[in-house]
C-alpha positions in Angstrom: -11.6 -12.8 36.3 -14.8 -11.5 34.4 -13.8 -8.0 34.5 -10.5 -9.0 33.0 -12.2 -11.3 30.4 -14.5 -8.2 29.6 -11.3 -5.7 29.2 -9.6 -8.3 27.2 -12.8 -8.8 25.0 -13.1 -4.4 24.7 -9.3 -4.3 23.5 -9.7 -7.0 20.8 -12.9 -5.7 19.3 -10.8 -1.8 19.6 -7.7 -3.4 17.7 -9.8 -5.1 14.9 -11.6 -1.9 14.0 -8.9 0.2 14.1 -6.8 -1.3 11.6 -6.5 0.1 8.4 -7.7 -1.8 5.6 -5.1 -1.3 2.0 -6.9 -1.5 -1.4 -8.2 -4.5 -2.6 -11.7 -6.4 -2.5 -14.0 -6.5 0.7 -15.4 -3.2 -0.4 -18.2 -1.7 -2.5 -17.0 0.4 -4.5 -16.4 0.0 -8.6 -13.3 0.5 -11.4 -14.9 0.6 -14.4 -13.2 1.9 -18.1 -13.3 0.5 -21.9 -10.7 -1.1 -24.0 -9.8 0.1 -27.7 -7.9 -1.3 -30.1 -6.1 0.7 -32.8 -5.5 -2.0 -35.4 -2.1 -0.6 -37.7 -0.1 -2.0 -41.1 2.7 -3.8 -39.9 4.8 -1.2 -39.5 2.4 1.1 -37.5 2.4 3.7 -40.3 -0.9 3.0 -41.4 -4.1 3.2 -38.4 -6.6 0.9 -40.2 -9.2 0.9 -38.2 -10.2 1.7 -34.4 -12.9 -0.7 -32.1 -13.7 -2.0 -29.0 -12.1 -4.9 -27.7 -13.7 -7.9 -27.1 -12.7 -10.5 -24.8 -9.5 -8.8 -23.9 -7.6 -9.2 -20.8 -7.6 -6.3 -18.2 -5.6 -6.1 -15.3 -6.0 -4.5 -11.6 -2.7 -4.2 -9.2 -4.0 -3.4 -5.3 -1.9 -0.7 -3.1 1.4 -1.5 -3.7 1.8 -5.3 -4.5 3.7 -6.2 -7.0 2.1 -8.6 -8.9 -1.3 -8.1 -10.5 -4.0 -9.0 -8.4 -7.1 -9.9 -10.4 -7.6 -10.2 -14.0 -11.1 -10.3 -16.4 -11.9 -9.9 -20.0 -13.4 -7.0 -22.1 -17.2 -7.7 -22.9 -18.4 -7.4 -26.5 -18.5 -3.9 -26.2 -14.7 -3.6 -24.9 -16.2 -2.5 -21.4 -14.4 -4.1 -18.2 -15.4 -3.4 -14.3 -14.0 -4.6 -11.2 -16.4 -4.6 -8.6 -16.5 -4.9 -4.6 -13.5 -2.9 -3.8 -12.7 -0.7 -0.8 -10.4 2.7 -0.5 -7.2 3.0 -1.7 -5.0 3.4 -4.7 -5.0 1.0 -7.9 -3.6 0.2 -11.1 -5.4 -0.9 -14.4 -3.6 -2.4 -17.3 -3.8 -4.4 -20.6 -0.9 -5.0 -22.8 -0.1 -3.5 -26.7 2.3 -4.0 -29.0 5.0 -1.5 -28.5 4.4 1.2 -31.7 7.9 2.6 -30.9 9.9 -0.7 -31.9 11.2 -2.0 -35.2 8.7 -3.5 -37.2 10.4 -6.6 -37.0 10.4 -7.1 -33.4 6.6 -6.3 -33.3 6.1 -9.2 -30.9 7.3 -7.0 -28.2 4.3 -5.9 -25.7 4.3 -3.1 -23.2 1.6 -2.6 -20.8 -0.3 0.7 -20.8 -1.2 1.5 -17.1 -4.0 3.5 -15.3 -3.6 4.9 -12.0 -6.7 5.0 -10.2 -7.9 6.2 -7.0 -11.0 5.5 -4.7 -11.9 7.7 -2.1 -15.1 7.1 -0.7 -17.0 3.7 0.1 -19.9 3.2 -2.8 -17.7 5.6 -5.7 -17.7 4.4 -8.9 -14.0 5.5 -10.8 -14.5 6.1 -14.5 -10.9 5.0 -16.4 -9.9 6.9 -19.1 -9.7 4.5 -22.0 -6.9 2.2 -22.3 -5.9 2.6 -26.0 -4.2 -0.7 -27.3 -2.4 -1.4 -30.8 -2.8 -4.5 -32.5 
């Protein structure tokens, strides 16, 4: 009866630690990446000026889910970083107004996406910068 309890016990602790683990948090490693804001005319014809932005929503998708995951705001500087996260594959958006449209429908937002992947424990993933209109 021990031995079996024992075997039981060796095949548990074997199963737990050979599951993979997808993307998401429970790691240690870091997304970071800054948010700009290219503020046009009404029409987008006319850039009129470019800076960080503040207090601006950033997204992260783990893996393959469908739905974002985790969201946090820009700090003064337009910086954003997601901490605590293991291996695997991620996406990192915010949402602009759509510069291709009809000024009139200017409401319209699109979301610019980052693909990002970590590949070891501790890295820390530089984001190119998300670019934004307003």
């Amino acid at each position: 009866m021990r031995n079996t309890l024992t075997l039981l016990a060796y095949i548990l602790l074997i199963s737990l630690y050979s599951c993979e683990k997808e993307a998401g948090e429970g790691g240690m490693a870091t997304i970071r990446g800054k948010v700009i804001i290219e503020d046009y005319n009404f029409d987008f014809t006319i850039l009129r000026d470019t800076y960080p932005a503040q207090a601006y929503d950033v997204y992260i998708i783990y893996g393959k889910d469908e739905f974002y995951s985790d969201k946090i705001e820009t700090s003064y500087d337009g910086y954003y970083e997601f901490n605590y996260l293991r291996e695997g594959d991620y996406k990192i958006f915010a949402y602009s107004k759509d510069k291709t449209l009809d000024y009139n429908e200017t409401s319209e937002r699109i979301a610019i996406i980052k693909e990002v992947s970590i590949t070891s424990k501790k890295q820390t993933v530089q984001v190119e910068d998300i670019i934004v209109a307003k």
